[in-house]
C-alpha angles and dihedrals in degrees: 000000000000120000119238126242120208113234123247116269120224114264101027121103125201094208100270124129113275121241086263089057099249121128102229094207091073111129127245116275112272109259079206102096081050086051098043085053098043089043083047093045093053087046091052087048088049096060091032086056083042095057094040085045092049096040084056098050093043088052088048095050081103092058091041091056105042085056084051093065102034082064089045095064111069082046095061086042101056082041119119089242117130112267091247102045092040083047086055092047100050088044089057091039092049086045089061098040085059094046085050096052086055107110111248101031110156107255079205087062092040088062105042081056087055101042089055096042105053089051084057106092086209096157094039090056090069088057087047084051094041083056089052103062081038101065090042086053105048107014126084142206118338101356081055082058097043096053099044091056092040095050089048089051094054088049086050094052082049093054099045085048099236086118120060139184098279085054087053100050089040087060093043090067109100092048101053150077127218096237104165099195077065104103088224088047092240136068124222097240108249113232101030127217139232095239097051104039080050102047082043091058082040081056095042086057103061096039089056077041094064099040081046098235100180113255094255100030113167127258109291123219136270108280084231083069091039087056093052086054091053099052097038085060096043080059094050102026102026121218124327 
């Protein structure tokens, strides 16, 4: 007795070339090569969105900077500097602000400007100056002496920019309380104490130690006239 074999039913294929010589178990086409281009064409949008967004904010440096100094300027008037010589600083400021509004000012020159003022511890010079007739006032005999050199060695490294901003407030430090309503986020102490006007001019020292400011140097200039010289050379040089 034979065993019977079942015919095959229309439709099922038992793995053997069709009579158009096509194996009919092949797989799908891979969706991979669709998903390699769509992954490369967002790459290519993304640098596209990254150049558009850079060339914007390169044509807005101006702006940028205009807003820059319309917020500096409460913080320079509520700054410890003398009336004449914080007078001086707004006018050149302002003077600035207004070169800046005229139509066709170089974004290249707006941000040379910026680059060299926020590395000017103009506020932070008043507080130096505050320390100062602090340390006349209250100090005798040879630390008098000491912290009067060593503060006009910190204002010389100032004006021969070696020290910047972040120096200064490094130095500051001791004399100092984080007070952030302040617009500088920090308050001068009032009054201020032996220890820490001493550990500040202890501070001033090694800062005028390491840009190398001579042990008797002569007395610098304003800050008002160190910030002319800035901006005169943002104007010739460029930034840094």
């Amino acid at each position: 007795m034979t065993d019977d074999v079942p015919p095959d039913r229309p439709g099922e294929s038992d793995g053997s070339p069709t009579s158009d010589g096509s194996d009919s178990s092949e797989p799908a086409p891979s969706c991979l090569p669709g998903l390699v281009a769509a992954t490369l064409l967002m790459v290519m949008m993304a640098f596209i969105l990254c150049a558009g967004t850079t060339w914007y904010l390169f044509q807005q440096r101006t702006q940028f900077a205009i807003r820059t100094l319309e917020g500096y300027r409460p913080v320079i008037e509520q700054s410890y500097l003398p009336p004449e010589e914080k007078t001086d600083v707004l006018e050149q400021l302002d003077m600035v602000k207004k070169r800046m509004q005229v139509d066709g000012f170089p974004p290249s020159k707006a941000s040379a400007v910026m680059e060299r003022l926020v590395r000017l511890p103009i506020p932070q010079w008043g507080e130096i100056q505050v320390i100062s007739s602090w340390a006349v006032e209250n100090l005798t005999g040879e630390l008098k002496v000491t912290a009067q050199r060593q503060i006009r060695r910190l204002q010389t490294a100032i004006a021969k920019d070696l020290a910047t901003v972040i120096d200064i407030n490094e130095a500051l430090e001791p004399v100092t309380t984080v007070d952030m309503r302040s617009p500088l986020g920090r308050t001068l102490n009032q009054p201020l104490s032996e220890s820490s006007v001493l550990e500040f001019i202890d501070r001033a020292g090694l800062i005028a130690d390491r840009c190398r400011i001579e042990s008797e140097p002569a007395d610098p200039p304003t800050i008002a006239e160190i910030l002319d010289k800035q901006l005169r050379a943002a104007d010739l040089d460029g930034g840094y």
